[in-house]
MDAnalysis code that builds the backbone (N, CA, C; Angstrom):
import MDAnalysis as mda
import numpy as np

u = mda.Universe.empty(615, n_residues=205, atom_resindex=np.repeat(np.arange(205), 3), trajectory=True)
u.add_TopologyAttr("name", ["N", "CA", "C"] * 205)
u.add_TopologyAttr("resid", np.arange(1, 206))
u.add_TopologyAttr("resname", ["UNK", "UNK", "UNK", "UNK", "UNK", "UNK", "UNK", "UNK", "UNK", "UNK", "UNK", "UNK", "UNK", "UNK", "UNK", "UNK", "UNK", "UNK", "UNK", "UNK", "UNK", "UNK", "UNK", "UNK", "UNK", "UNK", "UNK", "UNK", "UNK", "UNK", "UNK", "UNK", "UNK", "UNK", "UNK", "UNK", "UNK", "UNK", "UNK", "UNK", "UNK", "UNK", "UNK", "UNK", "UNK", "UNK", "UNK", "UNK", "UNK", "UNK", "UNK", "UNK", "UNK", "UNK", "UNK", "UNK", "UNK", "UNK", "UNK", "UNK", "UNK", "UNK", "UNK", "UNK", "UNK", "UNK", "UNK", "UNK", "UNK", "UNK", "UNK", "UNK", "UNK", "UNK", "UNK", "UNK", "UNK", "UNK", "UNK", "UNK", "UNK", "UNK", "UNK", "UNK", "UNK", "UNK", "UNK", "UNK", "UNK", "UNK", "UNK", "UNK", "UNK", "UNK", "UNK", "UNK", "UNK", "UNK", "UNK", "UNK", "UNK", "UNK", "UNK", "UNK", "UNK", "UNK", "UNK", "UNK", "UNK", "UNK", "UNK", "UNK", "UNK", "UNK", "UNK", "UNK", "UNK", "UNK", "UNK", "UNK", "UNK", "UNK", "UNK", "UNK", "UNK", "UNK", "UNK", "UNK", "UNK", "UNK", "UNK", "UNK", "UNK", "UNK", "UNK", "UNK", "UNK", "UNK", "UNK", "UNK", "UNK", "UNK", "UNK", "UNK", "UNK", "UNK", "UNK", "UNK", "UNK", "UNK", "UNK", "UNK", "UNK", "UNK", "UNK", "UNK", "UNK", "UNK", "UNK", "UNK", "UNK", "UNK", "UNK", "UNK", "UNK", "UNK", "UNK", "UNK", "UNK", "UNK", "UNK", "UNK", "UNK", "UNK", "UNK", "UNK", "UNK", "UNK", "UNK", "UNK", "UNK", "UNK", "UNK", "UNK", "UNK", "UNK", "UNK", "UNK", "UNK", "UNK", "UNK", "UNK", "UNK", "UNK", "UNK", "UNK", "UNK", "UNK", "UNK", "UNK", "UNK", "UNK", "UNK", "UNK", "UNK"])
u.atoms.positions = np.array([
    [82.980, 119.273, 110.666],
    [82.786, 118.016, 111.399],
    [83.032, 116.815, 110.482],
    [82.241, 116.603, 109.263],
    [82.631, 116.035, 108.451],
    [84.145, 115.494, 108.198],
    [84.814, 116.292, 107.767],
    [85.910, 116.702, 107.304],
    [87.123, 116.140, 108.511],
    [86.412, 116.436, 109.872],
    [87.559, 115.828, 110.820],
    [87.099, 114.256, 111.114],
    [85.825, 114.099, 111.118],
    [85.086, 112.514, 111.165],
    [85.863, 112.148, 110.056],
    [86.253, 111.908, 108.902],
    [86.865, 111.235, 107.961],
    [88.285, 111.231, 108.180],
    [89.268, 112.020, 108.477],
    [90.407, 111.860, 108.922],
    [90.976, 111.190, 109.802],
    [89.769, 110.839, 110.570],
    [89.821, 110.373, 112.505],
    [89.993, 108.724, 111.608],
    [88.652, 108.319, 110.221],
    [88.446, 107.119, 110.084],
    [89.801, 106.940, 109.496],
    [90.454, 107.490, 108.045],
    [91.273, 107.156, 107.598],
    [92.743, 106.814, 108.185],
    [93.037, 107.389, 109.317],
    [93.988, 107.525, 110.349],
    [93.808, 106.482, 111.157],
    [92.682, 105.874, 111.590],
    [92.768, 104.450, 112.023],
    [93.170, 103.557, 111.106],
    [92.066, 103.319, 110.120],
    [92.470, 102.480, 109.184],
    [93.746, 102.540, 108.552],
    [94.898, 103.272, 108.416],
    [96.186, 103.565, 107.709],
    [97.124, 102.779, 109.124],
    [96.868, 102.797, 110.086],
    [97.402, 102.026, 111.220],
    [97.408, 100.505, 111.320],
    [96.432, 100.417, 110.574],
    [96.177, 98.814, 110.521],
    [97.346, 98.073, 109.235],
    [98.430, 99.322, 109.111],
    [99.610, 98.930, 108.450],
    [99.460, 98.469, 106.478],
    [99.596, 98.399, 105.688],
    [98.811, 97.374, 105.997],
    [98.989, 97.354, 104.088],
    [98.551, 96.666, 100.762],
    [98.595, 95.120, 99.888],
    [98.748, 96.089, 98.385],
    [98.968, 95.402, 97.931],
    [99.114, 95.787, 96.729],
    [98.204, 94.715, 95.805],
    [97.620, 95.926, 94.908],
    [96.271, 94.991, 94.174],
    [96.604, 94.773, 92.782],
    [96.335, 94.053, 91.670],
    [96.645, 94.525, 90.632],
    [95.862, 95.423, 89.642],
    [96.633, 96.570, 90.042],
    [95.669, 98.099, 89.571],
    [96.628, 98.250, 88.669],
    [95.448, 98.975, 87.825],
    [96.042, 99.952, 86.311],
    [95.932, 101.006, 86.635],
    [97.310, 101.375, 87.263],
    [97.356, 103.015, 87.628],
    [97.936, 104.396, 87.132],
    [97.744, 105.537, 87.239],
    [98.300, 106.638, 86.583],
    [99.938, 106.739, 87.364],
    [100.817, 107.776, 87.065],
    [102.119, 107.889, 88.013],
    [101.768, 108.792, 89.112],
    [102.557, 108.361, 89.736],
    [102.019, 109.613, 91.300],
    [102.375, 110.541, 91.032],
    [101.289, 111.241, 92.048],
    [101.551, 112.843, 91.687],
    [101.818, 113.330, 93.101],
    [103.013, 114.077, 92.780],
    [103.548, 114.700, 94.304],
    [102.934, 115.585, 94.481],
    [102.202, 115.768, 95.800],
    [101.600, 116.577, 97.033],
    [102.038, 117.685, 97.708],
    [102.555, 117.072, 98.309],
    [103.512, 117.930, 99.380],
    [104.314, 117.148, 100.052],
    [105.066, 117.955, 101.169],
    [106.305, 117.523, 101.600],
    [106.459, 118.271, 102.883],
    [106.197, 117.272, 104.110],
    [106.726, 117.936, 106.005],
    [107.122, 117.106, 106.540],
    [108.080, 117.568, 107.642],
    [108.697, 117.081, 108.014],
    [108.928, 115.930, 107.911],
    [109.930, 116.227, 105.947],
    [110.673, 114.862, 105.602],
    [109.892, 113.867, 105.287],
    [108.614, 114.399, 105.061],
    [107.418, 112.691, 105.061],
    [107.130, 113.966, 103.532],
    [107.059, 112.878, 102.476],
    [106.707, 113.044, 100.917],
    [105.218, 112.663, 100.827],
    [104.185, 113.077, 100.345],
    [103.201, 112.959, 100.339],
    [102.857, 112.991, 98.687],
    [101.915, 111.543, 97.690],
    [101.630, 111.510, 96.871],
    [100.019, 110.950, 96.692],
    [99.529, 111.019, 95.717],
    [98.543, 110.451, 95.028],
    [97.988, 110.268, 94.108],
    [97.595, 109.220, 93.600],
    [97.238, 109.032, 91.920],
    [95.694, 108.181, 92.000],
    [95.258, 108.987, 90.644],
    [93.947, 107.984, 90.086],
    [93.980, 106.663, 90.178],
    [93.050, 105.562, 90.294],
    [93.037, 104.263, 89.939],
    [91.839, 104.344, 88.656],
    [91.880, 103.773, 88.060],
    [91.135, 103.318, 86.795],
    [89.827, 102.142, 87.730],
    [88.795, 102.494, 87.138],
    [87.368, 102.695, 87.884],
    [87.239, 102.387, 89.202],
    [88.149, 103.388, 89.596],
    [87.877, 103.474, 91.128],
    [87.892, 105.139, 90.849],
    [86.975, 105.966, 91.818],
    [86.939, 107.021, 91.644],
    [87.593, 108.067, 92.767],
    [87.948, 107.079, 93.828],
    [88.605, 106.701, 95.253],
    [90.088, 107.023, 94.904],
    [90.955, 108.155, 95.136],
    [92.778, 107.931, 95.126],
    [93.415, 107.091, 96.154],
    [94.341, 106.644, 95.511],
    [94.796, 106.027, 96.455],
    [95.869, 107.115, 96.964],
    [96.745, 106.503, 98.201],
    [97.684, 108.073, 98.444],
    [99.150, 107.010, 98.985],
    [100.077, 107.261, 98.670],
    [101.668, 107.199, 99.070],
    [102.130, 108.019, 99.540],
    [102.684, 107.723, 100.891],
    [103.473, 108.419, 101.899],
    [105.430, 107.823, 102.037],
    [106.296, 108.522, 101.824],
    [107.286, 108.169, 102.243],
    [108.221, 108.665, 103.024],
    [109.381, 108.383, 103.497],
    [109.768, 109.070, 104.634],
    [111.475, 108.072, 105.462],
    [111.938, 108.798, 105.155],
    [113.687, 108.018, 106.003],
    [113.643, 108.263, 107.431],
    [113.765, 107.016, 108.317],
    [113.943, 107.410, 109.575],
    [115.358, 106.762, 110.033],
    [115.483, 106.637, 111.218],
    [116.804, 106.395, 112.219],
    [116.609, 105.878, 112.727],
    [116.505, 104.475, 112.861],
    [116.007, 103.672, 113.129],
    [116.545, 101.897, 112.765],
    [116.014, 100.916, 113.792],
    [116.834, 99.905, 113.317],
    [115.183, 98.705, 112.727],
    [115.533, 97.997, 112.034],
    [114.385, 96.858, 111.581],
    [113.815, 96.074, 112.288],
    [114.387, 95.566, 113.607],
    [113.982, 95.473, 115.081],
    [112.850, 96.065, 115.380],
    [112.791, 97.619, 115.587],
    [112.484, 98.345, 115.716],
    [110.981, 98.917, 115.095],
    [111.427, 98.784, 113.637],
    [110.393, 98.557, 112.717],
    [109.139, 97.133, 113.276],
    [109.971, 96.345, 113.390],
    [108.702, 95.094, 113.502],
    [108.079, 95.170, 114.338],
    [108.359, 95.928, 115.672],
    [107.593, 95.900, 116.863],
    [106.417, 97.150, 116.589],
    [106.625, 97.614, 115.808],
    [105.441, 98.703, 115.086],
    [104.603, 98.495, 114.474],
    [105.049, 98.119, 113.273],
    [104.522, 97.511, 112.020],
    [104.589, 96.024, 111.857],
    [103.034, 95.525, 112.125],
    [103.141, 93.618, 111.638],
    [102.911, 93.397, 112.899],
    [102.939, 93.973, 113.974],
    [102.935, 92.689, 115.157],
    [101.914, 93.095, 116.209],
    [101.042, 92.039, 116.648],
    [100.255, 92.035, 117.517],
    [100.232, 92.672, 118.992],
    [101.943, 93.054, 119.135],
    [101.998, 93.784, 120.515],
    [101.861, 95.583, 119.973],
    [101.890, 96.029, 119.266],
    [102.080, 97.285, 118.841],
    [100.294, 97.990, 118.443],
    [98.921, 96.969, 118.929],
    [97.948, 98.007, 118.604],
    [98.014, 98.519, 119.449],
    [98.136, 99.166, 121.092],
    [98.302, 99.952, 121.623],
    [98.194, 101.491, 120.947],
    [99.307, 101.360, 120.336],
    [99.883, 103.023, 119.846],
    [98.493, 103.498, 119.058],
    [97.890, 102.914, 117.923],
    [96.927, 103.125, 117.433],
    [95.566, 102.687, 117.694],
    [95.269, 102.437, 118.708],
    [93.579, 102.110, 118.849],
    [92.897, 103.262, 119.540],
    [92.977, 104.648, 119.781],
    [92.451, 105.575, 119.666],
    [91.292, 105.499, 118.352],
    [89.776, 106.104, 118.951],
    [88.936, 105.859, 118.323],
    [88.681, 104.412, 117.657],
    [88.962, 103.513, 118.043],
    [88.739, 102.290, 117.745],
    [87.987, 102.050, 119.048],
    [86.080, 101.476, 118.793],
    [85.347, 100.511, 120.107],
    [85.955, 99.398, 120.457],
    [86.814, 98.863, 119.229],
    [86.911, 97.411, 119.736],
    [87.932, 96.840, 119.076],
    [88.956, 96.076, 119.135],
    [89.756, 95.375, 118.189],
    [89.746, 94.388, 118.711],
    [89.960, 92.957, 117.942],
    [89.583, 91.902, 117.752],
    [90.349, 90.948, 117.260],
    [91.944, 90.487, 117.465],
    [92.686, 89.647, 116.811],
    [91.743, 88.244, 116.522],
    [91.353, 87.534, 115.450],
    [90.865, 86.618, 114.995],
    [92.037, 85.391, 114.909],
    [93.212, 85.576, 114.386],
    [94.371, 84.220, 113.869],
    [95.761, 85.119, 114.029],
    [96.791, 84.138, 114.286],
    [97.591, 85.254, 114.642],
    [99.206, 83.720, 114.329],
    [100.236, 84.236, 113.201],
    [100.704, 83.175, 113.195],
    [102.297, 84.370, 113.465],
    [103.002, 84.632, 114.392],
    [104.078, 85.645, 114.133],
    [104.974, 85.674, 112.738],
    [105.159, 87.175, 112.569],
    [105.908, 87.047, 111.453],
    [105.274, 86.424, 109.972],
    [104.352, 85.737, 110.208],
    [103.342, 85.398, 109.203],
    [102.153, 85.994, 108.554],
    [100.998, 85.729, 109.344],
    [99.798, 86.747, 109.067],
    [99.152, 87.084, 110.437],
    [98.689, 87.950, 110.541],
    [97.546, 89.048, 111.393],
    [95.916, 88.684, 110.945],
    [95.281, 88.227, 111.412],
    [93.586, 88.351, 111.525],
    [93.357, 89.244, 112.401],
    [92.388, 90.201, 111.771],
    [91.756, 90.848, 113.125],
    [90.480, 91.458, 112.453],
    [89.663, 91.797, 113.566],
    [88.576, 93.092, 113.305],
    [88.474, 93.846, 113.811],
    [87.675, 94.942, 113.429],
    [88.129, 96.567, 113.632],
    [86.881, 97.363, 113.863],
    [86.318, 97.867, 114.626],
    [85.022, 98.546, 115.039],
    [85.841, 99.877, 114.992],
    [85.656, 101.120, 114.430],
    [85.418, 102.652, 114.271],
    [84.742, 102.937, 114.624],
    [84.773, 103.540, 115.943],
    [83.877, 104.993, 116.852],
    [84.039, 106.177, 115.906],
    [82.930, 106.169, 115.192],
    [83.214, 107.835, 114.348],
    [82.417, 108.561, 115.061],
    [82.409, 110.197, 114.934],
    [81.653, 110.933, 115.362],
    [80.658, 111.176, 115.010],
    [79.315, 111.702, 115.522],
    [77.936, 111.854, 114.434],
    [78.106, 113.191, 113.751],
    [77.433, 113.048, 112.214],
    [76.791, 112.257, 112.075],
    [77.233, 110.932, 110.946],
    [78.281, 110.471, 111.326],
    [78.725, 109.526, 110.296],
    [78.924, 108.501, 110.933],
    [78.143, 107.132, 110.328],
    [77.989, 105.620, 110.809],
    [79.033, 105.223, 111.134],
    [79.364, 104.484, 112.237],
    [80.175, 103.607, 112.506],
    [80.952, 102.692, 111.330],
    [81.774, 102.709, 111.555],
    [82.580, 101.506, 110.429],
    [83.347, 99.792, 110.782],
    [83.307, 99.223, 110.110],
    [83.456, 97.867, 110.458],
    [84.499, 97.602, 109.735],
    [85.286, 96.379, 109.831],
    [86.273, 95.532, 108.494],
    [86.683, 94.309, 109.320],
    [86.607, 93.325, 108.755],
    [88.209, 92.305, 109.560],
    [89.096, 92.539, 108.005],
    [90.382, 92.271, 108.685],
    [91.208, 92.601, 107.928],
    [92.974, 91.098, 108.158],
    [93.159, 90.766, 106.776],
    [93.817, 89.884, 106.800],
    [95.575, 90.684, 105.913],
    [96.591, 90.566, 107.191],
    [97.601, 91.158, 107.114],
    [98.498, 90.145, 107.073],
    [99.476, 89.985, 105.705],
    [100.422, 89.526, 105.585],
    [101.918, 90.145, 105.890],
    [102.516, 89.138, 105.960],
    [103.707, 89.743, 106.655],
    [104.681, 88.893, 105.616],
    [106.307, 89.459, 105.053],
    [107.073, 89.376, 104.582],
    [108.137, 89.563, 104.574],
    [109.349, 89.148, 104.796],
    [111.036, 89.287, 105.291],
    [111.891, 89.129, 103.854],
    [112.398, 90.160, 103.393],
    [113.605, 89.062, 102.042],
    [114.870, 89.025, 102.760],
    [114.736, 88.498, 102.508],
    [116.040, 87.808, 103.764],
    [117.489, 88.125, 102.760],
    [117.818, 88.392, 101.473],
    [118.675, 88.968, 100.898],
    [118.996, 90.510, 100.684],
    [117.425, 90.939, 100.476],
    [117.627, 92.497, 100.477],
    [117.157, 93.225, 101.895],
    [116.691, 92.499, 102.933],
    [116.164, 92.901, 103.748],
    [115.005, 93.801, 104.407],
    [114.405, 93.518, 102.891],
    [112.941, 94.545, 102.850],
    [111.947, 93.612, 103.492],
    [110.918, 94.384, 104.044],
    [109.987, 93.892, 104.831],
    [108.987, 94.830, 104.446],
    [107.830, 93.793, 104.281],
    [106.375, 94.326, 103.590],
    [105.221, 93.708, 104.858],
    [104.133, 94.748, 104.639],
    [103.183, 93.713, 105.469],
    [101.633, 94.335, 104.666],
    [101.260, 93.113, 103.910],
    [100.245, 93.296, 103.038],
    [98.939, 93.276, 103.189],
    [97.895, 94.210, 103.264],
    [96.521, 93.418, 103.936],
    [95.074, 93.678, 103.186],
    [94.370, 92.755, 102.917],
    [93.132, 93.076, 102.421],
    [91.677, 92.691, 103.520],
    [91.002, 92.978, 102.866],
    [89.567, 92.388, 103.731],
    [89.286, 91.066, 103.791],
    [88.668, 90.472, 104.792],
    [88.530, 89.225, 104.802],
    [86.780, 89.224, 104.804],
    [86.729, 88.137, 104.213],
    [84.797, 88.090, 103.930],
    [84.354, 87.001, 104.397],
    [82.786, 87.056, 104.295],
    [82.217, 85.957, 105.390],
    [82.784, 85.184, 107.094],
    [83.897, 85.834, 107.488],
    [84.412, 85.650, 109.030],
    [83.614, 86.373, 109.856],
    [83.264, 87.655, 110.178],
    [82.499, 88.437, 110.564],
    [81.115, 88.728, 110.559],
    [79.714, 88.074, 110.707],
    [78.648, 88.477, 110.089],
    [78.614, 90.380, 110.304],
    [77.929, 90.955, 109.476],
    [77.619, 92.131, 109.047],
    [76.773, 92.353, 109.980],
    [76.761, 94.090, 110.512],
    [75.846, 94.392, 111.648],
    [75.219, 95.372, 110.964],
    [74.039, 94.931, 111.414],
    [72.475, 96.629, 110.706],
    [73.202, 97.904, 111.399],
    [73.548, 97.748, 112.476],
    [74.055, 99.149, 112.707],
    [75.658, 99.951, 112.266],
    [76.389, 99.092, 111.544],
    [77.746, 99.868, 111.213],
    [77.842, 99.434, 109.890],
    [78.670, 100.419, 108.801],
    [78.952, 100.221, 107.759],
    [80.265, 99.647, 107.580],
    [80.132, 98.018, 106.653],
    [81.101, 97.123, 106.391],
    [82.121, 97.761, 105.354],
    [83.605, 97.860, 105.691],
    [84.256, 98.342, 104.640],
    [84.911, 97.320, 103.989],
    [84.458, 97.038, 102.413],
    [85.097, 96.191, 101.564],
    [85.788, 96.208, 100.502],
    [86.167, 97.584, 100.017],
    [87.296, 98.100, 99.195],
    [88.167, 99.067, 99.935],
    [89.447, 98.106, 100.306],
    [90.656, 99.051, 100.092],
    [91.905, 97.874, 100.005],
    [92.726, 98.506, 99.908],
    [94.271, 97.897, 99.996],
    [94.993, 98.427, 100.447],
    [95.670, 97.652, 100.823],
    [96.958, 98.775, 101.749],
    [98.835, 98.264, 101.935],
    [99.840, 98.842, 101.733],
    [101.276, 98.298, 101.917],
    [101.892, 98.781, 102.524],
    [102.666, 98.154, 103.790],
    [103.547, 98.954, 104.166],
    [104.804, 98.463, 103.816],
    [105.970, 99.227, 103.066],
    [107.083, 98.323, 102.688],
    [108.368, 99.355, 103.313],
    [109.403, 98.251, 103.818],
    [110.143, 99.357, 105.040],
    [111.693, 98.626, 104.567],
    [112.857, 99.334, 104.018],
    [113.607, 99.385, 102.958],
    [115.222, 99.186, 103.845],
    [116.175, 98.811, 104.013],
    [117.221, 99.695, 105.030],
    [118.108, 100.377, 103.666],
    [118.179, 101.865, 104.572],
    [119.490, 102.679, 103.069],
    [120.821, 102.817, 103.714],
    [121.239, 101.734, 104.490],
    [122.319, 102.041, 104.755],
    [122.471, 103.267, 105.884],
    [123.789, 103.077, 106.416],
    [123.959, 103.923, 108.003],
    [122.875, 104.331, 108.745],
    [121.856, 102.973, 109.025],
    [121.224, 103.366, 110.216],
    [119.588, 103.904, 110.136],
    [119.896, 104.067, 108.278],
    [118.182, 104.506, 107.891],
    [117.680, 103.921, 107.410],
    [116.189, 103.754, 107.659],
    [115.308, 102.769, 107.235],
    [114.872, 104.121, 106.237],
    [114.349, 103.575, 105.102],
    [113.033, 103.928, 104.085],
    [111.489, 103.547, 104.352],
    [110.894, 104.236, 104.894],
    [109.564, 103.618, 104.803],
    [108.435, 104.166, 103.474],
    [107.730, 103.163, 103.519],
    [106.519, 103.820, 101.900],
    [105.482, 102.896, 102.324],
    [104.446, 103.916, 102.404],
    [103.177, 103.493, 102.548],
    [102.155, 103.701, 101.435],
    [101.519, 102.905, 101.324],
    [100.550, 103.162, 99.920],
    [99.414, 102.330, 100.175],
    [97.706, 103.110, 99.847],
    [96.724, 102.571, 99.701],
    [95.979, 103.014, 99.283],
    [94.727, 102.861, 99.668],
    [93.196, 103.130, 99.005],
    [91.995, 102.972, 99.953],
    [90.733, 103.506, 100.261],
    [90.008, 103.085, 100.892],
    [88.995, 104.077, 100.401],
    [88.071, 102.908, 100.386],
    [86.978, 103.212, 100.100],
    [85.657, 103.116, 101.410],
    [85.508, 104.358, 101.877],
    [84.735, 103.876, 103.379],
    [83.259, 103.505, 103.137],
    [82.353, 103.253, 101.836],
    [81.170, 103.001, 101.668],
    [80.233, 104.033, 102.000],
    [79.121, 103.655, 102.322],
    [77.869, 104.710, 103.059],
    [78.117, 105.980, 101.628],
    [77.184, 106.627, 102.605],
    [77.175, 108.286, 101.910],
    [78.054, 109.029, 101.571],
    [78.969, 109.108, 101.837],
    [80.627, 109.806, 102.119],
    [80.704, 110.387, 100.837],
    [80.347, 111.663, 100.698],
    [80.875, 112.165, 99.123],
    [82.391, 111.585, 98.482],
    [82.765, 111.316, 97.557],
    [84.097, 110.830, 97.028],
    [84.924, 111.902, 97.502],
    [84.521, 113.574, 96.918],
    [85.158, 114.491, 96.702],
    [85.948, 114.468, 97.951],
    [84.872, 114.371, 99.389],
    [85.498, 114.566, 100.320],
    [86.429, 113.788, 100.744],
    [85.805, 112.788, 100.497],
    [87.373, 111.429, 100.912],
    [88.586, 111.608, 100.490],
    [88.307, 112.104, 98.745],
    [89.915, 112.201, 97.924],
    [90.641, 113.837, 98.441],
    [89.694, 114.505, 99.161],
    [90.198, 116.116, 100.128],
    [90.971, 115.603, 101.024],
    [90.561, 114.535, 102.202],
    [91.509, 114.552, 103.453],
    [92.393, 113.599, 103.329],
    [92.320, 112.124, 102.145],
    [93.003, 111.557, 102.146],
    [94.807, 111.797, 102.078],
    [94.966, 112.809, 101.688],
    [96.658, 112.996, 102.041],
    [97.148, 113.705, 103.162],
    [96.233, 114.156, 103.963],
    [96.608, 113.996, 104.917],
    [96.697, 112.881, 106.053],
    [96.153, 112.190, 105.945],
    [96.359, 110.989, 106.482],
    [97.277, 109.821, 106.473],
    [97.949, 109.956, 105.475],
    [99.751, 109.037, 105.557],
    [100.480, 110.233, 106.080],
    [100.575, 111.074, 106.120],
    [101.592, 112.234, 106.690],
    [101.321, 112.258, 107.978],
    [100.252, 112.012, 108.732],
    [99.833, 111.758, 109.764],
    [100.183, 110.566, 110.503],
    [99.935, 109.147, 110.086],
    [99.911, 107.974, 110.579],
    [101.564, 107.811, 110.430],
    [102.629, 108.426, 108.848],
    [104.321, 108.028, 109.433],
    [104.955, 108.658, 110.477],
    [104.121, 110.064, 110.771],
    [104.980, 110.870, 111.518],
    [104.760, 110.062, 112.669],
    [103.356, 109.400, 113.325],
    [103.218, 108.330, 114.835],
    [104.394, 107.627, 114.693],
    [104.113, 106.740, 113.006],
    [105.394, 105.533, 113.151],
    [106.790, 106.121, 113.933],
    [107.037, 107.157, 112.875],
    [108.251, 107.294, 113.253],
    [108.403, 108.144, 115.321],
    [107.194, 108.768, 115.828],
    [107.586, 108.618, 117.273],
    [107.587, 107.869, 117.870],
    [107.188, 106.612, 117.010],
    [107.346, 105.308, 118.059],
    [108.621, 104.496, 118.100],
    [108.712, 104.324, 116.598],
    [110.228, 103.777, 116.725],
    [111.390, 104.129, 117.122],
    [111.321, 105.756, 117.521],
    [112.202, 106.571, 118.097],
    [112.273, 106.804, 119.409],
    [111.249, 106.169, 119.859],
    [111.276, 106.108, 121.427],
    [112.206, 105.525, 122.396],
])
């Protein structure tokens, strides 16, 4: 139960797209590898939390990409197990405000975050990032759900030429409460192998 309650959380939260921190990190260490989605993860230096990188080539156009990733019409696909979502500020193509209520299963507390998502175009190389951390004091804190205030998260989406996008996802989360580490750093790789394979049935639709 455990074990699927934490996957359910990390799998929301990896939907919320989503920064790059300045960490002193080890090199990734490759995982595994399905269907075409690369699965990594490495130590952070006093964080005891891995972070995990997912990558993966799809068929697909950047169009395509944005209506997924970064934009306010696309929580649909992912608000499974989410009570509530909450756009707070919303500038297109710019940044994302929102908050995030997690329906977990018992016996593990509910989870909370607002979360502030940047958005990025290089208009020469044509990479597109959308960066997001926690936002503090917007939200007062509720006695009944646990506030999540360490993680980071990137989604950076690449074009390789004839038609394929590169996608790479990379983060960290730290869900607070009781949550043994061990177990978090167990299901965490499965959970980007999970959340690109959605991306990619959506953009393929």
């Amino acid at each position: 139960m455990h074990h699927k309650s934490l996957l359910i959380f990390f799998t929301i939260n990896i939907h919320i797209f989503l920064l790059t921190g300045n960490l002193i990190a080890q090199q990734w260490k490759f995982i595994k590898e399905h269907d075409g989605i690369k699965i990594y993860t490495r130590s952070e230096e006093n964080n005891p939390v891995k972070s995990y990188r997912g990558e993966a080539d799809v068929r697909t156009s950047m169009e395509n990409i944005r209506h997924v990733i970064g934009s306010i019409e696309s929580f649909d696909w992912w608000k499974e197990d989410l009570s509530e979502i909450k756009v707070l500020a919303y500038e297109k193509e710019k940044y994302i405000r929102y908050y995030l209520i997690y329906d977990l299963p018992w016996p593990i507390s509910d989870r909370d975050l607002c979360v502030e998502a940047r958005i990025s175009n290089d208009s020469i190389t044509g990479v597109r990032s959308v960066r997001a951390t926690p936002l503090e004091g917007i939200v007062p804190e509720k006695p009944d759900l646990v506030r999540i205030k360490n993680y980071w998260q990137l989604w950076t989406m690449e074009p390789a030429g004839e038609g394929i996008i590169h996608m790479t996802l990379e983060g960290s989360v730290d869900p607070a409460g009781n949550i043994p580490t061990w177990l978090v750093n167990m299901v965490i790789t499965d959970t980007p192998l999970k959340v690109i394979r959605k991306v990619i049935e959506q953009v393929q639709k």
